[in-house]
N, C-alpha and C positions, 0 to 999 in steps of 0.2 A: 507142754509148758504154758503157765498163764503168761499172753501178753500183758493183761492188765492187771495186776498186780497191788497196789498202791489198798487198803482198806480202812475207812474209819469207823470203831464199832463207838458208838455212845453210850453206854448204860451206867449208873448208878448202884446195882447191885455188879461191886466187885468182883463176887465168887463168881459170879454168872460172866460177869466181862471176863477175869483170866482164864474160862474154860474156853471161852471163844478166841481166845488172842492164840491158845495153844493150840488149840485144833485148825484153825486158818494156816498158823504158820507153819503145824507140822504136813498142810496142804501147799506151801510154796509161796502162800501171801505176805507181803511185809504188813503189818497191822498196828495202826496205832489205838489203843485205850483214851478215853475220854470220862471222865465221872460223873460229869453235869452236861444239859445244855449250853450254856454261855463257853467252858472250854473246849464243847465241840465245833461253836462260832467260829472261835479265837484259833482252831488246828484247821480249818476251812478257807479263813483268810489269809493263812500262809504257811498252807502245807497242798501240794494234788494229790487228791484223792479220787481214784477210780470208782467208788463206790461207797456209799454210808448205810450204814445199821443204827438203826436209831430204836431207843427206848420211845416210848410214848411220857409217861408216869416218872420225873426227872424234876430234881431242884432245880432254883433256879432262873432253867427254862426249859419246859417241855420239849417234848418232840416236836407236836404239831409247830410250835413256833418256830422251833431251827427249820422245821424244812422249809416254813417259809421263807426265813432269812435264806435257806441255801438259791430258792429257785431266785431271788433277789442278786445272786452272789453269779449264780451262774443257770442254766437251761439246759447243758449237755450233764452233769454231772447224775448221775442215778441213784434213787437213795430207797431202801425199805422200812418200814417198820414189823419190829422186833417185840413184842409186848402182849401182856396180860391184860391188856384193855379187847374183851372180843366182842361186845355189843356191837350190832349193827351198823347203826349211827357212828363208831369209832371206824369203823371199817371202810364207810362211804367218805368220814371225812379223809382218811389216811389216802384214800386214790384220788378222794378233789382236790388234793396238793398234789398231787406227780407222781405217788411213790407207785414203784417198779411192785411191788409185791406188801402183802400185807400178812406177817407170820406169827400165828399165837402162841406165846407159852402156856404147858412144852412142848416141846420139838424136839424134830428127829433132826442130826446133827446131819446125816450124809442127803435129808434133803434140803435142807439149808445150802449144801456144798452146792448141791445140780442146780439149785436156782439160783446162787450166785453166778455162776458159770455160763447158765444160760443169758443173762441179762450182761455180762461181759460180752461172750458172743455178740448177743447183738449190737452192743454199744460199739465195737469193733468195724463192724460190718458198714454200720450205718457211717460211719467215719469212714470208711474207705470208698464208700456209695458217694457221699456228702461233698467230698475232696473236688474242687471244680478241676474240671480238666485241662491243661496246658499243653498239651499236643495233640495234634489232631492229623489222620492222613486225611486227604481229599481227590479220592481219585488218584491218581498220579503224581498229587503235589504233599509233598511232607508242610504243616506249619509249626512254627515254636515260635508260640504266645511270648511266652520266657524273652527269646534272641529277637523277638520279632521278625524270625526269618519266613519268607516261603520260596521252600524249594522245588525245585522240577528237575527230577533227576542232578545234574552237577549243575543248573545254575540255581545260583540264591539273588529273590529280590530281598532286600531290607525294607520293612516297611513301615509309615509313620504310624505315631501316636495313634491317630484315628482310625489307620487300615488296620491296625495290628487291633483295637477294640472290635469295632467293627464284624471283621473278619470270624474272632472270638466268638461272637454275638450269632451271627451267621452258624458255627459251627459248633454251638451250642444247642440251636433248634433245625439243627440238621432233616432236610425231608418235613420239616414243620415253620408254619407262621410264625415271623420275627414282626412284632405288633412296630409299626414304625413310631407313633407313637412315643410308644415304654422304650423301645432303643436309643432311639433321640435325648430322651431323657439318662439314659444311663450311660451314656456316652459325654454327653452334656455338660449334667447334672440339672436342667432344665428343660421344658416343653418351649417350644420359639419356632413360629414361621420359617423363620432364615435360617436356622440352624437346622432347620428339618431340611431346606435347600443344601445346604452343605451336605449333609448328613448322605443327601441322597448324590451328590458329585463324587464320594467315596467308594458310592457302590456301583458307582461306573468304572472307578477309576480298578475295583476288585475285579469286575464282569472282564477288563481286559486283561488282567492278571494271572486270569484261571482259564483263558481262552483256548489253552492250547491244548487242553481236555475236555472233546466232545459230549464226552458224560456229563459233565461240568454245568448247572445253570444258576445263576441269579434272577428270580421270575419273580416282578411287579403283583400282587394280589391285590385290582382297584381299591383305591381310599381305604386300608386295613395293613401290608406290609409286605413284606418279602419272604421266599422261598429259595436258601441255598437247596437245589436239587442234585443229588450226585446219584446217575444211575449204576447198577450193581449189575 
């Protein structure tokens, strides 16, 4: 079964869009039809769409324009072109906008299907890659970012605002340099002498937190940042 589902195909020639609407859909896709650029805008800014098929050769407004408008609209959405424009030059422009794929008329229906498929896949993947992490074990100690709890076996500290960043931060670049720096500032939301003091009173205040597992280090890296070390 497709996770992602959701399709918008753009084209202007009709015959050619309902052969596409019926064979996606008779593939599990829900698919909306669009006849121009500009109504494929207008289904874009309020409708999600997994994926778009775009004509190039479009009243209007072109393809090349909407996909602009799309990468303006959004970054994660994935789009191809669909079209009789196969000059070169069309071709190089259609990937210096973003597009996932570049497919000349005609085509073969079942590989349209694979390479949709494929670029869901990945769109999928990369989403669940992407997803920042909100729990983390550490050695012995459970943390939830979320509750801001850390626990040790049956006791839970609660911890503040800043340990619960902090900490995040730390177990984020797990076994690697936390640039103190960039921390500070995303902690922050600013670079400041004194707040880089603070900053570094937190991560005393963690080093005694996490003490009671030996594997367990918060290591100074001079004038550059810290290292949660957790041995394995």
């Amino acid at each position: 079964m497709n996770r992602d589902k959701n399709i918008l195909v753009v084209e202007d020639d009709l015959n050619l869009g309902f052969l596409l609407v019926e064979f996606l859909e008779s593939e599990g896709f829900f698919v909306k039809l669009c006849k121009d650029g500009q109504m494929g805008l207008q289904a874009i800014q309020r409708n999600r769409f997994d994926l778009c098929i775009l004509d190039v050769m479009m009243p209007r407004m072109d393809g090349f324009t909407l996909a602009e408008q799309i990468r303006k609209q959004t970054e994660q959405m994935p789009f191809v072109f669909l079209t009789a424009k196969s000059r070169k030059e069309d071709k190089l422009k259609g990937y210096a906008q973003g597009a996932e794929d570049y497919i000349t008329k005609p085509f073969d229906e079942q590989e349209l299907l694979c390479k949709i498929n494929v670029i869901l896949r990945r769109k999928h993947q990369n989403a669940v890659v992407e997803q920042p992490a909100h729990q983390f074990q550490i050695g012995d100690y459970f943390f939830d970012y979320d509750l801001q709890e850390l626990r040790y076996h049956d006791e839970i500290t609660r911890l503040t605002e800043k340990e619960n960043e902090i900490l995040r931060l730390l177990c984020l670049h797990q076994n690697q340099i936390l640039r103190r720096e960039e921390a500070v500032e995303q902690v922050y939301g600013r670079k400041d002498y004194f707040l880089g003091r603070s900053f570094d009173v937190f991560i005393s205040r963690l080093r005694k937190l996490l003490q009671h597992d030996a594997r367990i280090s918060i290591e100074n890296v001079f004038k550059v940042g810290f290292i949660l070390k957790v041995e394995i």
